[in-house]
N, C-alpha and C positions, 0 to 999 in steps of 0.2 A: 224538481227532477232528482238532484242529488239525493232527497230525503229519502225518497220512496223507492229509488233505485239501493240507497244505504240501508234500507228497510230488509227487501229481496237480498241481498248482500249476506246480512243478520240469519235472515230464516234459510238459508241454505249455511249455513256455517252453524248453524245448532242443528239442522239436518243431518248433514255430513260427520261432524263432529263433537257435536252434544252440548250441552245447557254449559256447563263448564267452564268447556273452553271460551265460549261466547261471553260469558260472561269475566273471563280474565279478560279479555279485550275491549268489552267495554271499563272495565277498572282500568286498563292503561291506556283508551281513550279519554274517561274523565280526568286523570290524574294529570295527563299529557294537557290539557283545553283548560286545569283548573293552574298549573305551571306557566303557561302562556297568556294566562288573565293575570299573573300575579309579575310577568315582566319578562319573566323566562332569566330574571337574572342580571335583567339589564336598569332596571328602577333602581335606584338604592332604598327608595321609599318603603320597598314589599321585597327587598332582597330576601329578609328571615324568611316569610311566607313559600317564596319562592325555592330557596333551599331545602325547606324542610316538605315540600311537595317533592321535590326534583330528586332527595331522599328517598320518599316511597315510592318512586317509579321504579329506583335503582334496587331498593328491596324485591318488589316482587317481577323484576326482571332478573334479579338472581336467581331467585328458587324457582323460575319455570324449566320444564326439561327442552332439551334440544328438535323433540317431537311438538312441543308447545310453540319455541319460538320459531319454528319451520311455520306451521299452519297460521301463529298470529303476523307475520310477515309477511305472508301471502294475501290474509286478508287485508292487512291495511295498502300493500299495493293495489288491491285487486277493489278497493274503497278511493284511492288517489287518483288510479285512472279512471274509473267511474266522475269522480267529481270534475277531472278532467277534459272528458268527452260530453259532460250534463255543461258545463260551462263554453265550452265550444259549441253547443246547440245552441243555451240561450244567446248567446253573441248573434250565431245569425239567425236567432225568428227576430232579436231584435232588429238587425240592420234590416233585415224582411221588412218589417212594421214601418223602420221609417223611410224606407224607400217607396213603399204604398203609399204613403201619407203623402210623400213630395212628389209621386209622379201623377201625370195628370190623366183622367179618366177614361179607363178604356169606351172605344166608342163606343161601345155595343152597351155602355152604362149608361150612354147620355139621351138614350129614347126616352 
């Protein structure tokens, strides 16, 4: 769910706002996902790694303009609560599932 709705999210955001910007965002998506694989800071193991990521996030979070970080703010809210509302769905088809499984068969199944 998240994926495909993070999909739809993308293709209206390079609609609306062009290949570009879509694409600054996803560079401060990977750069963000590749900072939080390397500890976010908190490893000592991959501190360097992790600094010198969390470097180029701060670089090209400088040189966007105020019109940039308006629209990539919006999108990444507008991606958080999507993942949000896609993970409060899976929650209940799951509890759905195992409540079918534990309850016992409607009658009108047992002909």
């Amino acid at each position: 769910d998240i994926r495909a709705m993070g999909a739809l999210l993308g293709q209206i955001v390079k609609e609306h706002h062009g290949q570009e910007i879509f694409e600054k965002i996803e560079e401060l998506r990977g750069l963000s996902k590749k900072w939080r694989e390397a500890g976010a800071g908190r490893n000592p193991d991959s501190a360097e790694e992790a600094d010198s990521t969390f470097e180029e996030l701060t670089k090209v979070c400088a040189n966007l303009t105020n019109e940039e970080i308006l629209v990539i703010a919006r999108a990444f809210n507008f991606f958080l609560s999507i993942a949000n509302a896609a993970e409060g769905h899976h929650r209940i088809r799951r509890l759905n599932m195992a409540t079918r499984e534990e309850a016992p068969p409607d009658r009108y199944d047992s002909w």
